[in-house]
Biopython code that builds the backbone (N, CA, C, O; Angstrom):
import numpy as np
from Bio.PDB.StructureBuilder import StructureBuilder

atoms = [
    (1, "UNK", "N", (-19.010, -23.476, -37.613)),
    (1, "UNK", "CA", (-19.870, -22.371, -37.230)),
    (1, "UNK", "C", (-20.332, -21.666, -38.496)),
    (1, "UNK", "O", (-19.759, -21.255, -39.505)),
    (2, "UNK", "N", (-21.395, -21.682, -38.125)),
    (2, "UNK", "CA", (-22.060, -20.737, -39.733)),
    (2, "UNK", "C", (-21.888, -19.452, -39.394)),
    (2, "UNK", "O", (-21.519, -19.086, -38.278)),
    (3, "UNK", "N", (-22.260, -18.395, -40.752)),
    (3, "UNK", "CA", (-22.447, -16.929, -40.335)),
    (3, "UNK", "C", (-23.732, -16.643, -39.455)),
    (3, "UNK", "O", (-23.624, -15.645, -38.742)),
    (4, "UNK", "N", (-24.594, -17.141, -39.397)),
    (4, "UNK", "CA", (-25.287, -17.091, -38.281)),
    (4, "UNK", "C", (-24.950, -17.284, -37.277)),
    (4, "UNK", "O", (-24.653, -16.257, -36.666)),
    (5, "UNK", "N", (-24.817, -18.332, -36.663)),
    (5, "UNK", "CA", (-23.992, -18.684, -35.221)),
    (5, "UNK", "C", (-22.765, -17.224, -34.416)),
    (5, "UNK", "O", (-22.574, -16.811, -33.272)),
    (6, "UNK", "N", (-22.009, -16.758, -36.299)),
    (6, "UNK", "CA", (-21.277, -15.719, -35.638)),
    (6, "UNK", "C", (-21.780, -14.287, -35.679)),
    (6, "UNK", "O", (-21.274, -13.270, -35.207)),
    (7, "UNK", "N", (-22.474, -14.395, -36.101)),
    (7, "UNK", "CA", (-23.677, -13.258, -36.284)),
    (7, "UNK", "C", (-24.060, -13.185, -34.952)),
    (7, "UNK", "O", (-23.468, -12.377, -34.237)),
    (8, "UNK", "N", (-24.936, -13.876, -34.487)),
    (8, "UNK", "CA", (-25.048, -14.317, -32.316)),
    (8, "UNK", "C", (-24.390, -13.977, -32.169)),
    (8, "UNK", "O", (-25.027, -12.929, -32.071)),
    (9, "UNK", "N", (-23.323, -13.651, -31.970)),
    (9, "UNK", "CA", (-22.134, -13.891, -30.789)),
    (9, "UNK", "C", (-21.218, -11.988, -31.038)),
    (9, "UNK", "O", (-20.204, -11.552, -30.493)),
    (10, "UNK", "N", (-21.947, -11.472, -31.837)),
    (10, "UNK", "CA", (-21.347, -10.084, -32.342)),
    (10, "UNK", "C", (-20.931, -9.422, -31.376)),
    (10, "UNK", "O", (-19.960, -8.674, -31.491)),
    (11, "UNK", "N", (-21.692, -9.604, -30.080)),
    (11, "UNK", "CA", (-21.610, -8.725, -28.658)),
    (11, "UNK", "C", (-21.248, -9.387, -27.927)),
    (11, "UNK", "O", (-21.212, -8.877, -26.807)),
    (12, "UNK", "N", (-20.801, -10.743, -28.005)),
    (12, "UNK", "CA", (-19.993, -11.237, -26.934)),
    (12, "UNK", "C", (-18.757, -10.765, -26.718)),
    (12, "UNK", "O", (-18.102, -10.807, -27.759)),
    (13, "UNK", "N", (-17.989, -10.207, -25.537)),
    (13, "UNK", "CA", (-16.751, -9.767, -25.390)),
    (13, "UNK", "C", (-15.817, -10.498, -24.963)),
    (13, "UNK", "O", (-14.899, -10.012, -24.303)),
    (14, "UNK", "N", (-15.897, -12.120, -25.337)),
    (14, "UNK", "CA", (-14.702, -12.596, -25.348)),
    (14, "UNK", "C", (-14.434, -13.783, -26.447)),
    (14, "UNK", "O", (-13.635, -14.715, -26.364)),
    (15, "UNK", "N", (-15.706, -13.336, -27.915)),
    (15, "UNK", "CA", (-15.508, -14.354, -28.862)),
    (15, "UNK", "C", (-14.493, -13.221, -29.589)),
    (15, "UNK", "O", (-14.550, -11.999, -29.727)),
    (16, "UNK", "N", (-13.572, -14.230, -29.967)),
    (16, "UNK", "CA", (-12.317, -14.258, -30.592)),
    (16, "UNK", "C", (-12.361, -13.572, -32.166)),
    (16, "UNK", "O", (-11.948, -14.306, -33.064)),
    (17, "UNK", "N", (-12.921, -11.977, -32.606)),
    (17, "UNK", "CA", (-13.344, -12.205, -33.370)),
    (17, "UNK", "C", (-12.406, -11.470, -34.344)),
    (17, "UNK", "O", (-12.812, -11.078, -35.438)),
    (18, "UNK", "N", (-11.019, -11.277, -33.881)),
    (18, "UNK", "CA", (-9.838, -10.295, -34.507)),
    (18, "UNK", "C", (-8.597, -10.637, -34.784)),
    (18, "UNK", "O", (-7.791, -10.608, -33.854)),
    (19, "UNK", "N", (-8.166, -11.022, -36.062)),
    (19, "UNK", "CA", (-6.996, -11.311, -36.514)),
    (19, "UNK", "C", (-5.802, -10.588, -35.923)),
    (19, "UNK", "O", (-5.868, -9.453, -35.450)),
    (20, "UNK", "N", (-4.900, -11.197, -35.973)),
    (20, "UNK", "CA", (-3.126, -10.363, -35.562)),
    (20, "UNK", "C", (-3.981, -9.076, -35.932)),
    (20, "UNK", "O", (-4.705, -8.287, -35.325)),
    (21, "UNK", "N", (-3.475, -9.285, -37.402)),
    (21, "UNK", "CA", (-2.942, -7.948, -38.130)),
    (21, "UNK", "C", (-4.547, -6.751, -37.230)),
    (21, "UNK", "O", (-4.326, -5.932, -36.338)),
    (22, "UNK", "N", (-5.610, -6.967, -37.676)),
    (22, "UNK", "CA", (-6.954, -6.427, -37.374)),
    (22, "UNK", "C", (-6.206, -5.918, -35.925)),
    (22, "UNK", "O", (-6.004, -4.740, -35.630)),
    (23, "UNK", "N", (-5.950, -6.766, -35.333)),
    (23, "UNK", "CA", (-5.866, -6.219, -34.025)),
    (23, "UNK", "C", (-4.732, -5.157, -33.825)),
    (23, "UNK", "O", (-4.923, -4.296, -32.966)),
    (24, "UNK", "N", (-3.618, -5.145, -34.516)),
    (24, "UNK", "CA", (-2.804, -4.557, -34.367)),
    (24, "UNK", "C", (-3.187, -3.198, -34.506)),
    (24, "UNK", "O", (-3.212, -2.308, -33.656)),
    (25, "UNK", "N", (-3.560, -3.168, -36.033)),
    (25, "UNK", "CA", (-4.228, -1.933, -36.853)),
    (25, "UNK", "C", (-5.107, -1.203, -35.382)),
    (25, "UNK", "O", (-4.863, -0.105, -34.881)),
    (26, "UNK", "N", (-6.169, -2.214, -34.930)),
    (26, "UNK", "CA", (-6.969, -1.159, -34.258)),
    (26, "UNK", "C", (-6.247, -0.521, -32.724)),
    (26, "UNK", "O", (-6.686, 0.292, -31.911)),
    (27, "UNK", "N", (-5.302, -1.095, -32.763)),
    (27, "UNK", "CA", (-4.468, -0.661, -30.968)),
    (27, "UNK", "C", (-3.214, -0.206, -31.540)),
    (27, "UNK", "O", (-2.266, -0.131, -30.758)),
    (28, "UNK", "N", (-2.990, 0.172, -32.983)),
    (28, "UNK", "CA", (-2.155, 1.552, -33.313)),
    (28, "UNK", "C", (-0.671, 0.828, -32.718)),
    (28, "UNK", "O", (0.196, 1.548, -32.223)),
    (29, "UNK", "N", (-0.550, -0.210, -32.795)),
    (29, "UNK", "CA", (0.893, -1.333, -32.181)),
    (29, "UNK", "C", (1.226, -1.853, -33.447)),
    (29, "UNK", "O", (0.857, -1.353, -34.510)),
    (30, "UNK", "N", (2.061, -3.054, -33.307)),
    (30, "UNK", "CA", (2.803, -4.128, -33.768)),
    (30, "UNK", "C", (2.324, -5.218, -33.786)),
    (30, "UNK", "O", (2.170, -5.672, -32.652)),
    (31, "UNK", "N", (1.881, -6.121, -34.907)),
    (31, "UNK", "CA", (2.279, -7.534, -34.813)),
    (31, "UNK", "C", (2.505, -7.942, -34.108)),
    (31, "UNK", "O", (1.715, -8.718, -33.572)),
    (32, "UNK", "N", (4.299, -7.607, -33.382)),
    (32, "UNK", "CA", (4.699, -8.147, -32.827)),
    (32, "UNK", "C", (5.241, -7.653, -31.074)),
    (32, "UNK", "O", (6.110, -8.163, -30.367)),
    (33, "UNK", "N", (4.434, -6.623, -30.837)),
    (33, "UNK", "CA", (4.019, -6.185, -29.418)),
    (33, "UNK", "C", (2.990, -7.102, -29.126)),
    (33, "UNK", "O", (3.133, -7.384, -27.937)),
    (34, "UNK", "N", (1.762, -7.884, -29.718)),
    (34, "UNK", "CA", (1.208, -8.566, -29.600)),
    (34, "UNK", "C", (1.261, -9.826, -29.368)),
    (34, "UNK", "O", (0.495, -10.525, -28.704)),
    (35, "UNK", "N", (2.488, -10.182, -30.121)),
    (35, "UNK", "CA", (2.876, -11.709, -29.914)),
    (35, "UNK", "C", (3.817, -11.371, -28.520)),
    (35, "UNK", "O", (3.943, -12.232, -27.649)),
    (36, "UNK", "N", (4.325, -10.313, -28.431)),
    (36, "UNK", "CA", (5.493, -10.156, -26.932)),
    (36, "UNK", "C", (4.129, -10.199, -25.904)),
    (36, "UNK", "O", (4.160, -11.237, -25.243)),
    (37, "UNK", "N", (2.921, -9.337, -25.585)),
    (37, "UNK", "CA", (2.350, -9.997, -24.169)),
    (37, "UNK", "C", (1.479, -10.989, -24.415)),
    (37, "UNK", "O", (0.515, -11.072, -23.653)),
    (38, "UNK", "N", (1.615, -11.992, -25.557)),
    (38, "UNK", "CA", (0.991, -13.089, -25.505)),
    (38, "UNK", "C", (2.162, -13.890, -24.764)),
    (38, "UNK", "O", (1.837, -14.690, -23.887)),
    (39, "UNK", "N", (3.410, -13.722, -25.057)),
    (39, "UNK", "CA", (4.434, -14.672, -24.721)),
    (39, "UNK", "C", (4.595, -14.486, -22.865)),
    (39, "UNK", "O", (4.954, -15.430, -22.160)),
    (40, "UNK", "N", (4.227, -12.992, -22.264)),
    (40, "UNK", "CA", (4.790, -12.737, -21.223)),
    (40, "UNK", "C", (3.074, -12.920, -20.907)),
    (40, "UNK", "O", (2.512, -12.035, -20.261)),
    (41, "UNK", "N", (2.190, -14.274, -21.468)),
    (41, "UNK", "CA", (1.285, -14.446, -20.345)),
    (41, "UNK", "C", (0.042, -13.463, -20.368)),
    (41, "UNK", "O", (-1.056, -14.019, -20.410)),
    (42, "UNK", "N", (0.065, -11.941, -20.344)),
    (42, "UNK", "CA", (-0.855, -11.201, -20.195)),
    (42, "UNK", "C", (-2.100, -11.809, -20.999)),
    (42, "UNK", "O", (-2.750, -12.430, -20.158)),
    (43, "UNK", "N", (-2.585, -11.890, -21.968)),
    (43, "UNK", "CA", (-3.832, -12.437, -22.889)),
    (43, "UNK", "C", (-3.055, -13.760, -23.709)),
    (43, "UNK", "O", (-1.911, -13.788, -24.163)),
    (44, "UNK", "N", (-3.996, -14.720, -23.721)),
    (44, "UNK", "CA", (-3.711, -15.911, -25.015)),
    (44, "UNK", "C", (-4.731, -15.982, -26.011)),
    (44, "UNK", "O", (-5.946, -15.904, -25.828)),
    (45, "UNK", "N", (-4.392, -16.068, -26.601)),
    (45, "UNK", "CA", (-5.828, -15.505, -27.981)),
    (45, "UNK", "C", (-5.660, -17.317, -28.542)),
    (45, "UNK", "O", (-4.788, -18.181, -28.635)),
    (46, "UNK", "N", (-7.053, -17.140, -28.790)),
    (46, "UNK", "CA", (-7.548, -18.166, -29.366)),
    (46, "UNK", "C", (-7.141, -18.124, -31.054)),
    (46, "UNK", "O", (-7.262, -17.181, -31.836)),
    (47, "UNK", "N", (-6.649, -19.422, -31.283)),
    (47, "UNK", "CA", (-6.128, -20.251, -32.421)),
    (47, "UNK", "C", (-7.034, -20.657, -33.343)),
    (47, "UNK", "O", (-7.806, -21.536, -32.960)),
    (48, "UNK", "N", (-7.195, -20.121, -34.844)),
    (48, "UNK", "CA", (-8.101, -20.465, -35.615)),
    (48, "UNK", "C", (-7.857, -21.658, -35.898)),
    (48, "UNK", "O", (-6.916, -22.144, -35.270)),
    (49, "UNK", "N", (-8.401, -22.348, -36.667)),
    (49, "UNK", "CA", (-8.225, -23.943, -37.613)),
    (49, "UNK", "C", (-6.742, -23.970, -38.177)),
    (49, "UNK", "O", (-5.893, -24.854, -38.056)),
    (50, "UNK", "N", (-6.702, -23.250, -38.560)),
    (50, "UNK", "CA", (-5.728, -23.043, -39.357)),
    (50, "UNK", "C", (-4.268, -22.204, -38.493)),
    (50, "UNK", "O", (-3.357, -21.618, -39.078)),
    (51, "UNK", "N", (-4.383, -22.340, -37.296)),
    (51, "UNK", "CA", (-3.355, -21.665, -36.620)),
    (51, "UNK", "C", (-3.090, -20.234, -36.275)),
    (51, "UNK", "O", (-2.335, -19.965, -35.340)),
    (52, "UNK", "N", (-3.568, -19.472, -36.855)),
    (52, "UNK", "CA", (-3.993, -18.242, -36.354)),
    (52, "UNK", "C", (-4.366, -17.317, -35.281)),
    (52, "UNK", "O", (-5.565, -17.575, -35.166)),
    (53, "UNK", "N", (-4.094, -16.367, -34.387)),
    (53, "UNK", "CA", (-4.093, -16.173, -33.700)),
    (53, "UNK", "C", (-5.818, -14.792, -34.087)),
    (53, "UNK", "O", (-6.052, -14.103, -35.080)),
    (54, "UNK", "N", (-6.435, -14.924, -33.049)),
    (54, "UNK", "CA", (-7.567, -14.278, -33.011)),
    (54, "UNK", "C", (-7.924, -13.725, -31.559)),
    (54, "UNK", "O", (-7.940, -14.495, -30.598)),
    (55, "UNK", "N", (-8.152, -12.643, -31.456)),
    (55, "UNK", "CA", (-8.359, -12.199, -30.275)),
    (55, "UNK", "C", (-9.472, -11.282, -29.992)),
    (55, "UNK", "O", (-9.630, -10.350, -30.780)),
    (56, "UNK", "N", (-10.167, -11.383, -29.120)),
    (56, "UNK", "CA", (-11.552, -10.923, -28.386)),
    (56, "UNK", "C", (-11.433, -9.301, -28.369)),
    (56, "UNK", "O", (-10.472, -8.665, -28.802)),
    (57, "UNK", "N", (-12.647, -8.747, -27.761)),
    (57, "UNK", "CA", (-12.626, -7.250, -27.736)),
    (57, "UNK", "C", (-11.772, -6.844, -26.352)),
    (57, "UNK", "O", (-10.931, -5.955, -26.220)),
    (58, "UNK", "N", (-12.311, -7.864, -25.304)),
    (58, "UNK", "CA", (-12.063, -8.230, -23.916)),
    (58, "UNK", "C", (-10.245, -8.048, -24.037)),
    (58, "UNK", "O", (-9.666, -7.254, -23.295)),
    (59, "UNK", "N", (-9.863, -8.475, -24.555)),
    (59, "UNK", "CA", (-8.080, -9.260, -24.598)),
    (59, "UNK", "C", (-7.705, -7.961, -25.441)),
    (59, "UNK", "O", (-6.587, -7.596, -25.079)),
    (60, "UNK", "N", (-8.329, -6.952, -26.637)),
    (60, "UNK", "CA", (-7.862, -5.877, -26.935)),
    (60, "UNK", "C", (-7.872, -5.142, -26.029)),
    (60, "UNK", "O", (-6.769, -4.595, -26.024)),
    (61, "UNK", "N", (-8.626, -4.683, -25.015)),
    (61, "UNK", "CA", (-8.942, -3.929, -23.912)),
    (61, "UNK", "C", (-7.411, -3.956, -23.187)),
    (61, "UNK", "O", (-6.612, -3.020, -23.152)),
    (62, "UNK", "N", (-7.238, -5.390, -22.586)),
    (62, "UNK", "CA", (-6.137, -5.635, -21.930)),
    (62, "UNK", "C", (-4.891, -4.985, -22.871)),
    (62, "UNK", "O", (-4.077, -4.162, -22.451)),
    (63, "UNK", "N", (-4.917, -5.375, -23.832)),
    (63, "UNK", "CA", (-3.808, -4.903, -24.639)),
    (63, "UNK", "C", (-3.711, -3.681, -25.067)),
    (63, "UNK", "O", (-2.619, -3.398, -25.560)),
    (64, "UNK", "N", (-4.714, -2.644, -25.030)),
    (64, "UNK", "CA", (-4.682, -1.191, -25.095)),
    (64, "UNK", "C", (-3.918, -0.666, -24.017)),
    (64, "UNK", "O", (-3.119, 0.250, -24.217)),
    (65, "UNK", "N", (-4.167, -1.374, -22.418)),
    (65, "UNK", "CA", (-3.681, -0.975, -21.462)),
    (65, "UNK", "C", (-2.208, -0.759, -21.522)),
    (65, "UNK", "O", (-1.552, 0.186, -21.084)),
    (66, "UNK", "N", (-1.702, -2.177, -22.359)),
    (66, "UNK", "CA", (-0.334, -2.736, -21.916)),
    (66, "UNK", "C", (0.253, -1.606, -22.739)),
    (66, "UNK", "O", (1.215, -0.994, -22.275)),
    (67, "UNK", "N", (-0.253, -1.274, -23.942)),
    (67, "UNK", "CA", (-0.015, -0.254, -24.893)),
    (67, "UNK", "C", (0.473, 0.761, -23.889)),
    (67, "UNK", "O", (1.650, 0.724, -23.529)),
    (68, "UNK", "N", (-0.203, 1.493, -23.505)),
    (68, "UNK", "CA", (-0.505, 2.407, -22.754)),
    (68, "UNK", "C", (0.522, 2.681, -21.834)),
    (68, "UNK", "O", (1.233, 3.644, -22.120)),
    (69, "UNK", "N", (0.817, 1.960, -20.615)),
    (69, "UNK", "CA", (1.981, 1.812, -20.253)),
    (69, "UNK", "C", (3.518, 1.833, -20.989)),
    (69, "UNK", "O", (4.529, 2.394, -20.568)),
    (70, "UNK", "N", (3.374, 1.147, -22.052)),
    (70, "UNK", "CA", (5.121, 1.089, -22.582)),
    (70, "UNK", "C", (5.239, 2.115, -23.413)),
    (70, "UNK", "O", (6.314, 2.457, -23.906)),
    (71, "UNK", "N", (3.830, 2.833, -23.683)),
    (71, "UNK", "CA", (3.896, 3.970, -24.512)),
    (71, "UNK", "C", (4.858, 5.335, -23.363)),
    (71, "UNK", "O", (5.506, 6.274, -23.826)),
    (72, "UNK", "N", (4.686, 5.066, -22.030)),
    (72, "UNK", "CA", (4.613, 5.848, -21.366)),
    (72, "UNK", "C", (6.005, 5.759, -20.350)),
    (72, "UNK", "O", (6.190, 6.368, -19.296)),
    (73, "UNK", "N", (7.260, 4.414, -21.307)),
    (73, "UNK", "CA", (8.196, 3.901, -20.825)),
    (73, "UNK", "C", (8.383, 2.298, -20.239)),
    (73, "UNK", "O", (9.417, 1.632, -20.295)),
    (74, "UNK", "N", (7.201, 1.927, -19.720)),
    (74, "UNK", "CA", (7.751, 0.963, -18.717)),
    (74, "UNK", "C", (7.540, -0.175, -20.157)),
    (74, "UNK", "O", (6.792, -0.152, -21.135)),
    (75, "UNK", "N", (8.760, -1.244, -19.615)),
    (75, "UNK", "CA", (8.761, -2.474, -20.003)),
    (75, "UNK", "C", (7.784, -3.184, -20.313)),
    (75, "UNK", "O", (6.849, -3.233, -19.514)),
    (76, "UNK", "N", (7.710, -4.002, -21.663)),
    (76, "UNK", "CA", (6.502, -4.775, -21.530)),
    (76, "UNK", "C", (5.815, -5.697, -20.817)),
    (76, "UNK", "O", (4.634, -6.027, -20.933)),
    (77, "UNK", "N", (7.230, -6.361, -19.546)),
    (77, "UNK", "CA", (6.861, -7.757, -18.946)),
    (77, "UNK", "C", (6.272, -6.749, -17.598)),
    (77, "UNK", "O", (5.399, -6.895, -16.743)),
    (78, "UNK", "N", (7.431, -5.494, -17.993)),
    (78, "UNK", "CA", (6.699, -4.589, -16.161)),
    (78, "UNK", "C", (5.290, -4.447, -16.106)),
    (78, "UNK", "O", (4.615, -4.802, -15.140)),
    (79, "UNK", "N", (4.517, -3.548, -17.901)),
    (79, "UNK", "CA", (3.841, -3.787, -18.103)),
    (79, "UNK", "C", (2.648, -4.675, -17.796)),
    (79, "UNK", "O", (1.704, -4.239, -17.138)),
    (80, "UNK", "N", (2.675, -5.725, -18.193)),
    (80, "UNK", "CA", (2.122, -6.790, -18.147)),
    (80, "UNK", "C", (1.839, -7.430, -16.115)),
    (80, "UNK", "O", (0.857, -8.027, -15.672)),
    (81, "UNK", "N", (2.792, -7.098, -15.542)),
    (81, "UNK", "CA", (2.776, -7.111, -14.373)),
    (81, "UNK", "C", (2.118, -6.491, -13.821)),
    (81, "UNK", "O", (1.412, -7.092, -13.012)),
    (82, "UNK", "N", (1.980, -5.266, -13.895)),
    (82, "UNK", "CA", (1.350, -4.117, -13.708)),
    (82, "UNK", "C", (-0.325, -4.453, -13.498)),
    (82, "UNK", "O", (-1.102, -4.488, -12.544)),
    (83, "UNK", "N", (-0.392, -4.663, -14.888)),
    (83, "UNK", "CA", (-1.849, -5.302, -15.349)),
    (83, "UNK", "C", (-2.421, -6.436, -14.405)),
    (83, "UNK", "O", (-3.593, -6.320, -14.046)),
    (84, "UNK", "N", (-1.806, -7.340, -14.049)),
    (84, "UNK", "CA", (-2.347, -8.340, -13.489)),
    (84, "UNK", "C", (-2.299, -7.570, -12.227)),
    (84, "UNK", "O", (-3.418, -7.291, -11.795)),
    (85, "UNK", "N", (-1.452, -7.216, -11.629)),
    (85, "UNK", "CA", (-1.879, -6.811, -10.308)),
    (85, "UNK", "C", (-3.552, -5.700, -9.869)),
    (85, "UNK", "O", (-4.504, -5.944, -9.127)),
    (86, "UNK", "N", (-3.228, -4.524, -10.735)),
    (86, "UNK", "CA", (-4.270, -4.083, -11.343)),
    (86, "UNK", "C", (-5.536, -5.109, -11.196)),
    (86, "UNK", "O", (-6.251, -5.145, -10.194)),
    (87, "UNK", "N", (-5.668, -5.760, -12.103)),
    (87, "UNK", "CA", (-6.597, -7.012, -11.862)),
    (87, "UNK", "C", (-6.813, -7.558, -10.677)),
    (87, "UNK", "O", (-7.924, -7.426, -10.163)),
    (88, "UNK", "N", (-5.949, -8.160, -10.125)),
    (88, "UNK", "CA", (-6.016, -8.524, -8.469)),
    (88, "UNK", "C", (-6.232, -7.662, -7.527)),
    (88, "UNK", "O", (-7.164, -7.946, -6.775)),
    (89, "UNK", "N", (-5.723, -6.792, -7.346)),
    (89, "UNK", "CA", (-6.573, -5.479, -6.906)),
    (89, "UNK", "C", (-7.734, -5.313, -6.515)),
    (89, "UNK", "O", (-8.099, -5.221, -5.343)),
    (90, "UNK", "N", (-8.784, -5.234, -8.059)),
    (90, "UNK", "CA", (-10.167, -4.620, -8.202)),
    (90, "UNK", "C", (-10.947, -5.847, -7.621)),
    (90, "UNK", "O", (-11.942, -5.801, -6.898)),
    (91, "UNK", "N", (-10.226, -7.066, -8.132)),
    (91, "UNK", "CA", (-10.922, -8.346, -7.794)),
    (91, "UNK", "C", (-10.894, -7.958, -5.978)),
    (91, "UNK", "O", (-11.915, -7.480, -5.484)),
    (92, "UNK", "N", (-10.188, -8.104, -5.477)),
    (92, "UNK", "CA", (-9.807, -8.186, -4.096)),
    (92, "UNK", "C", (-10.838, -7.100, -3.688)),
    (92, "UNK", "O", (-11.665, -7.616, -2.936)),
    (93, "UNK", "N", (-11.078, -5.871, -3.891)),
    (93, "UNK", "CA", (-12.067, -4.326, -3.662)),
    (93, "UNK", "C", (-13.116, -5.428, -3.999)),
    (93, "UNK", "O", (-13.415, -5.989, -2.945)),
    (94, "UNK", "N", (-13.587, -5.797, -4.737)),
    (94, "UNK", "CA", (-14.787, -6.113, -5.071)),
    (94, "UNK", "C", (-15.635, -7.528, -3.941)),
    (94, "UNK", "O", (-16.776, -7.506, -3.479)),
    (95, "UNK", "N", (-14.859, -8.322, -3.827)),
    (95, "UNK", "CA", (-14.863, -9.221, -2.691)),
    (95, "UNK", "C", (-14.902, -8.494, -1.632)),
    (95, "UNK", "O", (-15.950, -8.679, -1.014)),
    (96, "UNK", "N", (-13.960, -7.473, -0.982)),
    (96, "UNK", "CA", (-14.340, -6.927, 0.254)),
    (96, "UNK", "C", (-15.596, -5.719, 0.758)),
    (96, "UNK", "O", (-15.950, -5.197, 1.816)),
    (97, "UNK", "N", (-16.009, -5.656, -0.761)),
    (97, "UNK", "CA", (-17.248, -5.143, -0.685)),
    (97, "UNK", "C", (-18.811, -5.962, -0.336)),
    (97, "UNK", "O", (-19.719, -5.617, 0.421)),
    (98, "UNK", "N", (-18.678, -7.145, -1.212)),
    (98, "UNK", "CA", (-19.457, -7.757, -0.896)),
    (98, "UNK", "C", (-18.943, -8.552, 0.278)),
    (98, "UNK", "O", (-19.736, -9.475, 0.462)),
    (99, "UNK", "N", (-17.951, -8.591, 1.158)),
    (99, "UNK", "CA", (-18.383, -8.820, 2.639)),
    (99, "UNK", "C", (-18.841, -8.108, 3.362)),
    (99, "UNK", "O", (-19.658, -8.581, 4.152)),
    (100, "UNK", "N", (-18.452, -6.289, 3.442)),
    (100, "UNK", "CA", (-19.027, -5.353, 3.447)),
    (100, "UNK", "C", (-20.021, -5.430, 3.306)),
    (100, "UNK", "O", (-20.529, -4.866, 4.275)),
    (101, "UNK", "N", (-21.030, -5.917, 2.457)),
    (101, "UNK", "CA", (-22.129, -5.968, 2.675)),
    (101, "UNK", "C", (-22.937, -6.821, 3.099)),
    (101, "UNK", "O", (-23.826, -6.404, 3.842)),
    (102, "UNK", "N", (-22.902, -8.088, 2.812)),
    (102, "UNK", "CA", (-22.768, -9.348, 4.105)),
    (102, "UNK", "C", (-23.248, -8.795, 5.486)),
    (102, "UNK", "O", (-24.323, -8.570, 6.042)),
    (103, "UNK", "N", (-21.906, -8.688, 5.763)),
    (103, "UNK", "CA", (-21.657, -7.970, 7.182)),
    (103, "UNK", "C", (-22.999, -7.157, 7.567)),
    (103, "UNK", "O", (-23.794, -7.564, 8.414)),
    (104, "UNK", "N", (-23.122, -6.188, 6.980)),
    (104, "UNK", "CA", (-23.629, -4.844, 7.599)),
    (104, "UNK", "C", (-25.333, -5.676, 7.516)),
    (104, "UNK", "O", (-26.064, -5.640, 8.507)),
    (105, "UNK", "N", (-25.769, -6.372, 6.231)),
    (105, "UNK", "CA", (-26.972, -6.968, 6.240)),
    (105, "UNK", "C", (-27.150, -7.796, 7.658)),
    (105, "UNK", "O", (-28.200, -7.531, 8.244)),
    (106, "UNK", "N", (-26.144, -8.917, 8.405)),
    (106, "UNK", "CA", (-26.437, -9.377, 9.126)),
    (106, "UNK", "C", (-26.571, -8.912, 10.121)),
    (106, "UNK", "O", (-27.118, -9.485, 11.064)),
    (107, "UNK", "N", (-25.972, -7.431, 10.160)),
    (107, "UNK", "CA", (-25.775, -7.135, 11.820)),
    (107, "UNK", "C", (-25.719, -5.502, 11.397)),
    (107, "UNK", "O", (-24.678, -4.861, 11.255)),
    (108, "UNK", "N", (-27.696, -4.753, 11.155)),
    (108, "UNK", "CA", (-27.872, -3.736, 10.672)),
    (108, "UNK", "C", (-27.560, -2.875, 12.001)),
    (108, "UNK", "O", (-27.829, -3.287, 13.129)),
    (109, "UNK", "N", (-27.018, -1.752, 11.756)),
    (109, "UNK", "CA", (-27.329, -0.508, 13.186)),
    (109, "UNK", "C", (-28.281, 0.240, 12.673)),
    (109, "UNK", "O", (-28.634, 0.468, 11.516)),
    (110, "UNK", "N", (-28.641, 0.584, 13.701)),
    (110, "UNK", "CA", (-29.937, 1.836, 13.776)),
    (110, "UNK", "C", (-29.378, 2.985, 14.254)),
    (110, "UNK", "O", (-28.902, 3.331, 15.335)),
    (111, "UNK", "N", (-29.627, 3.719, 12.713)),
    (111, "UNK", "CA", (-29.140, 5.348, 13.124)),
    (111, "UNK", "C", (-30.395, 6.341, 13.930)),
    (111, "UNK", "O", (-31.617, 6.264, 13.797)),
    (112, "UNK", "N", (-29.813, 7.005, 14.546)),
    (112, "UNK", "CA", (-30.713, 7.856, 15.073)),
    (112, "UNK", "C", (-31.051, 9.012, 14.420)),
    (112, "UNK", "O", (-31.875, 9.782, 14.913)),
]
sb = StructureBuilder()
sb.init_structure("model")
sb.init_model(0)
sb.init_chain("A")
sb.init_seg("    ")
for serial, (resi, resn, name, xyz) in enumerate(atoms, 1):
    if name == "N":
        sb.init_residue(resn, " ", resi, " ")
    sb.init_atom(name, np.array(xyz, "f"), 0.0, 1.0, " ", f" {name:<3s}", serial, name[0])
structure = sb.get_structure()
């Protein structure tokens, strides 16, 4: 990939564009809070050439959260649990909206 190619991709929110350390620095964590919810599953960050771990804006997001939580006591794997459900959740609201709307399109009432 040239610097152009990554130049494109500046605003994509899930190119990989943040070292460990970078990432750590900007979510005010650890190294190695990072490598703990990579291990418990929550985000997997993409692997440079060279083995490296690199991670998206998208996957910091997630990991601000997890922050957030253990800042606030709970466990990192509770954490991390937390999160996915969270996730399944909104997913699930969001699907029953658009049947919600489905629905109501096929079979409009007339208000008076």
């Amino acid at each position: 990939m040239t610097a152009d190619d990554s130049f494109g991709r500046i605003d994509d929110e899930d190119y990989p564009a943040y070292t460990m350390g970078r990432a750590a620095e900007l979510l005010g964590t650890t190294q190695s809070f990072l490598r703990a919810i990579g291990e418990a599953r929550l985000i997997t960050p993409l692997r440079s050439e060279g083995g490296h771990r690199r991670y998206s804006r998208y996957q910091l997001r997630i990991a601000a959260r997890a922050r957030e939580l253990v800042d606030h006591g709970t466990s990192v794997e509770a954490a991390c649990r937390i999160i996915v459900l969270e996730d399944q959740l909104e997913e699930a609201q969001r699907i029953n909206a658009e049947y919600r709307r489905a629905a109501e399109a096929a079979n409009p009432t007339t208000t008076p």
